[in-house]
C-alpha positions as CSV (number, residue, x, y, z in Angstrom):
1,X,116.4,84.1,105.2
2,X,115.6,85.3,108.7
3,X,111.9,86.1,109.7
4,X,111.8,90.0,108.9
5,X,113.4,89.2,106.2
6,X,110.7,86.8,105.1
7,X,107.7,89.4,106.2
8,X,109.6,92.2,104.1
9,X,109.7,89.8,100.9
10,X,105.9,88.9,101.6
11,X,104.7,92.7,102.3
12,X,106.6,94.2,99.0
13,X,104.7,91.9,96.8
14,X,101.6,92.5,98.1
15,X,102.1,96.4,97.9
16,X,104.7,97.7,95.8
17,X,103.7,97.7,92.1
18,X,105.8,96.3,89.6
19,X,106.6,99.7,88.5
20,X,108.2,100.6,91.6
21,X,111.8,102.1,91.0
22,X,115.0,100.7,92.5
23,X,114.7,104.3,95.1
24,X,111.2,103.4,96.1
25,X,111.8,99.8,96.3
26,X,114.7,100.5,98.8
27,X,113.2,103.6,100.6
28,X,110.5,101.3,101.3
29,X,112.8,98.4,102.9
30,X,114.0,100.8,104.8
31,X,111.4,102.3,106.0
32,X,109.2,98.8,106.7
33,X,112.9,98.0,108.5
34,X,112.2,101.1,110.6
35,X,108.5,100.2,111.5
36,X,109.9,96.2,112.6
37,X,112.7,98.0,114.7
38,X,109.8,100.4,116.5
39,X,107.5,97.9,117.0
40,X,110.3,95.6,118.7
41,X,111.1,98.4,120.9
42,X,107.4,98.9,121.9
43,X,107.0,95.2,122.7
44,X,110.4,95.0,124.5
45,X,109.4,97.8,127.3
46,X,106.0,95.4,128.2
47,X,108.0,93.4,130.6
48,X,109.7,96.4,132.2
49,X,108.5,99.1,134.7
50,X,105.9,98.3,137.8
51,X,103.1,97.4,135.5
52,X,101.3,93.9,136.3
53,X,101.2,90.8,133.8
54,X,97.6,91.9,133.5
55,X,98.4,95.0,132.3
56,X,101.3,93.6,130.1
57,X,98.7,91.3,128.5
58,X,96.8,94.3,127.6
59,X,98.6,96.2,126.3
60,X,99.8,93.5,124.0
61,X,96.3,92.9,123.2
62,X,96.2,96.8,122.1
63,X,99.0,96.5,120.0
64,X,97.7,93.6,118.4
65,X,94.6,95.4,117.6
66,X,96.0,98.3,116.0
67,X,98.3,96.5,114.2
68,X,95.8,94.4,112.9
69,X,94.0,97.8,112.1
70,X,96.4,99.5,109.9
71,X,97.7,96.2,108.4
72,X,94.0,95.8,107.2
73,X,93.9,99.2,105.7
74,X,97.7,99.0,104.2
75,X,96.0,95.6,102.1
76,X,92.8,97.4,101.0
77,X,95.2,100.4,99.1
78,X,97.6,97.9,98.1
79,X,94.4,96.1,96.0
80,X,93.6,99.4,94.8
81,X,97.0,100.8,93.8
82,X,98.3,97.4,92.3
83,X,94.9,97.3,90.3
84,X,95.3,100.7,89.1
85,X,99.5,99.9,88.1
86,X,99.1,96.5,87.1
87,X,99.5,94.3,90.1
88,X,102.2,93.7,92.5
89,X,105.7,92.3,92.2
């Protein structure tokens, strides 16, 4: 099992309920597949153009931040959907 692989396992059983249909359940592989393959390209492009390492290190510090941000919010929903469905996978 590779490492998105892994991540994709640990995110869907933290937010998809157990209710979650076969289309849901794969529309939202894809879609976390999608955010993986966008945030990949983001983070590839820090080492390119005239920027300095100072500026790389920032902006990796930006990205950390905000996905730190919206991974924090992503878990407080999951909590309240899954207790309002009846948990997680």
């Amino acid at each position: 099992m590779n490492r998105i692989e892994r991540e994709w396992n640990d995110f869907a059983a933290k937010v998809l309920p157990k209710s979650a249909s076969a289309v849901q359940h794969s529309e939202m592989r894809k879609a976390f597949y999608a955010g993986a393959m966008s945030a990949f390209a983001v983070i590839s492009g820090v080492g390119e153009g005239s920027g300095s390492e100072a500026e790389g290190l920032a902006l990796l510090g930006d990205l950390q931040r905000e996905f730190r941000e919206c991974g924090d919010g992503l878990w407080v929903d999951a909590a309240r959907s899954n207790r309002s469905t009846g948990g997680g996978q």
